[in-house]
Structure formats: C-alpha cells, structure tokens
N, C-alpha and C positions, 0 to 999 in steps of 0.2 A: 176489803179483802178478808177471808176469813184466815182466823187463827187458831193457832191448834196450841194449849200446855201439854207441856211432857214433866208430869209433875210425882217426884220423887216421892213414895210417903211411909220410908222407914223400910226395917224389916217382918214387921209383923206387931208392935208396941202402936198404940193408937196416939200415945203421947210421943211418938218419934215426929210427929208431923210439924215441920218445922212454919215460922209463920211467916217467910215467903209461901209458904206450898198452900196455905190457908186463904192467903189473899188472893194467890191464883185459881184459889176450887170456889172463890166467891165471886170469881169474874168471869165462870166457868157458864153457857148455857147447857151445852150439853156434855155427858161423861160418856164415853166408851167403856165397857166394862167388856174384858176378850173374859170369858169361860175355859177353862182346859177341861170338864167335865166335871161330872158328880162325885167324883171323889175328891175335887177340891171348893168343892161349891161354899163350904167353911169362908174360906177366904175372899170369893164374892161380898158374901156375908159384910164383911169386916171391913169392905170396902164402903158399901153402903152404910153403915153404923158410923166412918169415920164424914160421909155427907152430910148424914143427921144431926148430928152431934156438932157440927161448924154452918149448917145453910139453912136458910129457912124453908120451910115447906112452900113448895110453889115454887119457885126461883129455879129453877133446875128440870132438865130431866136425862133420866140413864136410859142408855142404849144398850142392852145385855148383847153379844156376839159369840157365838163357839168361835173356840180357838180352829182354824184349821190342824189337819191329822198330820204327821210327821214321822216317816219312816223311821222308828227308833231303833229298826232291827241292822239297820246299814251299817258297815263297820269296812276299817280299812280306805281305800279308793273310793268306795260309794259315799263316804260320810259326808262329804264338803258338797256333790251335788244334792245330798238329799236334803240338807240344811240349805243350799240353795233355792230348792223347789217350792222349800214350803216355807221361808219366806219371800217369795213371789208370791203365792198363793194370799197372805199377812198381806201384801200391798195391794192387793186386790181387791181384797175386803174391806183395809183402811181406805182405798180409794173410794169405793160406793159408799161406806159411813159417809165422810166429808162430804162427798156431794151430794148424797141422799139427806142427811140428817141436818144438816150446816145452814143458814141462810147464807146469802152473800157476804155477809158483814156481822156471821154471829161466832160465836168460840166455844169450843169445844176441847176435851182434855182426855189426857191417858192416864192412869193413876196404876204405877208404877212402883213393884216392890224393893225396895230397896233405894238405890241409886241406878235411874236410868243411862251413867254411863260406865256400868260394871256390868257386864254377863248379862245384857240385855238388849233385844233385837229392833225395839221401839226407834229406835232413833235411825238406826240404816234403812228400817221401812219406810220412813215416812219419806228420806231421800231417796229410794227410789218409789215412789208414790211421784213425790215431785220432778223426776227424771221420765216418768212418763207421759207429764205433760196435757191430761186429761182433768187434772184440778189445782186448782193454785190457792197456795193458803203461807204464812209465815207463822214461825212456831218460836216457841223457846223453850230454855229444860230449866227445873226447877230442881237441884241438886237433891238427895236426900241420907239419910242414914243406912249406910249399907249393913249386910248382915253380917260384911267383915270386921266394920267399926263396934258392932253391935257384941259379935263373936270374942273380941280382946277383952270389949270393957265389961264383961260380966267373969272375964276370966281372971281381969286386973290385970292385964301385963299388954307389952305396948308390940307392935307389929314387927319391930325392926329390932335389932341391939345396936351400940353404939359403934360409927364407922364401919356397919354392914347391911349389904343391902337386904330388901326381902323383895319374895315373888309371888304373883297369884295368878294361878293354872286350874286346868280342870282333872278330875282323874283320869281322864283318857290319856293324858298327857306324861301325869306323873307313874302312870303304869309304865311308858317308854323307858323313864330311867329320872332318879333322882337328879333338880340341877342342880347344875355342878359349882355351878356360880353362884349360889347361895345358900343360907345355913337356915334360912329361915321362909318356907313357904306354905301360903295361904293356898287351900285346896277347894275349889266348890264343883259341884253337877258331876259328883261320884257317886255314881250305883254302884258301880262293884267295889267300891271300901279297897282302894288301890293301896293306901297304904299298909295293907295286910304285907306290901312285897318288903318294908324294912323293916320287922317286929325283929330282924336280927341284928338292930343298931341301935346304937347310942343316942337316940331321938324321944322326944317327950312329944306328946300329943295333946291339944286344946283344941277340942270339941263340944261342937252345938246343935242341937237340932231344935225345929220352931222356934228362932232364937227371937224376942221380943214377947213371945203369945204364953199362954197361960199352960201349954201342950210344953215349955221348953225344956230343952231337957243336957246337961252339962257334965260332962266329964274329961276332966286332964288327969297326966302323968307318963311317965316311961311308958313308951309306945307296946313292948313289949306285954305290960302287964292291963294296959286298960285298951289295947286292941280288941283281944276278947270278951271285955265286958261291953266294949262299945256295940259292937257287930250283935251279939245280943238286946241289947237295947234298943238298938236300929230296928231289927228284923220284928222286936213285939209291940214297938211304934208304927211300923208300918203297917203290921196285921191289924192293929188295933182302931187307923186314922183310916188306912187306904191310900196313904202319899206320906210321905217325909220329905221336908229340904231342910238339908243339912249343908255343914261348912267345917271345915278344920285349920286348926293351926299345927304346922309341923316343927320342930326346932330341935335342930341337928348341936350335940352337946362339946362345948369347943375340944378340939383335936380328935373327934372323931370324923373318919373321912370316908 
C-alpha cells in the first residue's frame, strides 16, 4: 500500500527539523511541495535546502503543486463554506498527486510548517482524500516545532502562568471579543492586527514575525505602547517581502478584567 508522511519541519529555523522528521524525509520517495504563489516562493526555497542538506542526490524527487485559490474576501456566513470549497478542491489535487506520482508501494510526504496539528489543513485533507475512496494509502504525522513554541522561546517566557489556563485562536476570533476564560492567549492568521481592539488594557504583548528565519523580527511590551510600533513594522515587512506570517502572545496583567 502506499504511504504518505506528514512530516512537521519547524517554523521556519532549518535546524528545527527534529530527527524523527529527518528519518521520515529519508524514507520519503517523493515530496509534495503545495506553492501559494511567488510571493512566497522563499519558502519553497527553504524547503528544498532542508532536502539537500539531509538526502542524497538522486534518492528523491519533488513534485512542485499551486496551492488552489481561496476566496479570502468571504467574511461572516460565507467563511466556513468557502474554507470548505477550497479544501475540497486541496483533496482533489492531493488525490491525483498520490495516485498519479505514487507507485503502489512507494511513499511520499508533505513537509509541513510548523506543527501539522496546529492551524493546518494537511491532515483533514488527506482524510477526506481517503473518504472518497478513489486512492488508498496509510499515513502518519511526524510532530514538529510550532511557531507558537518557537514565538515564547525567543521571547523566554512560557505559554501559560501557573494554575491558568492559555488559549490559541485566530484574529477573526479574537476580533469577536476577548476570552473570558483566559488571561493568556496565543493569536495566529491575523491580517487585521485584531488586537489593536485592547490597546486600552492592562495587556502586554509577545510578538513575532518570520519566527525561526533570518527575516525575524520581535517585539514585546504593554500592548498599548508597542501596538503601534508593531503595526508599523508589520506593514514595512510586508511591503518589503510581499507576505508576512506572524504570531502573538497576549497576556492580560493580573486583576485587570
């Protein structure tokens, strides 16, 4: 049967690649490599540097793919069908890779930023890939360093405080309304810099963008005062790259509510 790794490979640090993830990309015949387009073509790049740099030449080969398009403009109601459509579309595609690119009994892999079970669509596809019953292959995930783990420990402070919980949402989310149930949460896939909505609270801020890569870029403090240098920062990294992914840490300061 064929097999598929879903193999974790940091947040962007080449030396994040842990050496489970190493002996899975060396048992790997073929890689998927999804494209979102030429302005993050960089990161392609760095995918293939980290094949180089652990497999031998010959041993391998990559399969470059565009990502399908995805209605980014849906908002409200529309959002969960259009995030539904277009990974159907993702299954569609992984389905012809596998049984186009795959032998019966060869193996193939997804290389996967971060931790493929954080904010990432890889793994619901491939179940439904195998829900529709058109290719049969068994998989496994190969954990990796998220860009949350990656986001504290450059910041030096730890996720949680002691006897409270933390939480990780996206801005769309945290636009809705601070939760309420925690003092401390992790923010990622914010375009609009949501947390501009509590710069009138008692909250510190640990932020990271291209967290691992040589582009990274780090600022904490009272939300109030390094909100505006962030938002700046943001806006001349993006004009500068053509993409940004970023991450934040929020942390509401005790007895403020």
């Amino acid at each position: 049967m064929r097999k598929i790794h879903v193999i974790g490979i940091g947040a962007g640090d080449p030396e994040q690649l842990t050496l489970q993830a190493v002996r899975a990309m060396r048992d790997t015949d073929v890689f998927f490599v999804v494209d979102k387009g030429e302005t993050t073509g960089e990161l392609v790049e760095l995918r293939r540097e980290m094949l180089r740099a652990h497999l031998a030449d010959g041993t391998y080969r990559v399969v470059d793919v565009r990502d399908p398009e995805r209605d980014r403009r849906a908002e409200g109601a529309a959002y969960a069908p259009a995030v539904g459509d277009w990974r159907s579309a993702r299954a569609g595609l992984f389905e012809r890779l596998i049984a186009d690119e795959l032998g019966e009994d060869g193996t193939g892999a997804f290389l996967v930023w971060g931790d493929p079970a954080l904010y990432d669509s890889t793994l619901g596809v491939l179940e439904e890939v195998l829900a529709r019953g058109a290719v049969a292959f068994a998989y496994d995930v190969i954990p990796g360093v998220s860009s949350v783990s990656t986001l504290v420990a450059r910041h030096r402070t730890g996720l949680n405080r002691v006897g409270r919980p933390v939480q990780i949402t996206t801005g769309r989310r945290l636009a809705e309304g601070f939760p309420a149930d925690a003092d401390d949460v992790v923010v990622m896939l914010d375009a609009q810099q949501a947390f501009r909505h509590y710069a009138d609270q008692d909250i510190d801020i640990y932020w990271g963008a291209y967290l691992g890569t040589e582009d990274e870029i780090l600022v904490s403090g009272p939300l109030a005062e390094a909100g505006p240098r962030i938002e700046r920062l943001r806006a001349e990294a993006r004009e500068r790259k053509g993409w940004i992914m970023d991450t934040y840490l929020l942390r509401r300061r005790p007895g403020d509510g």
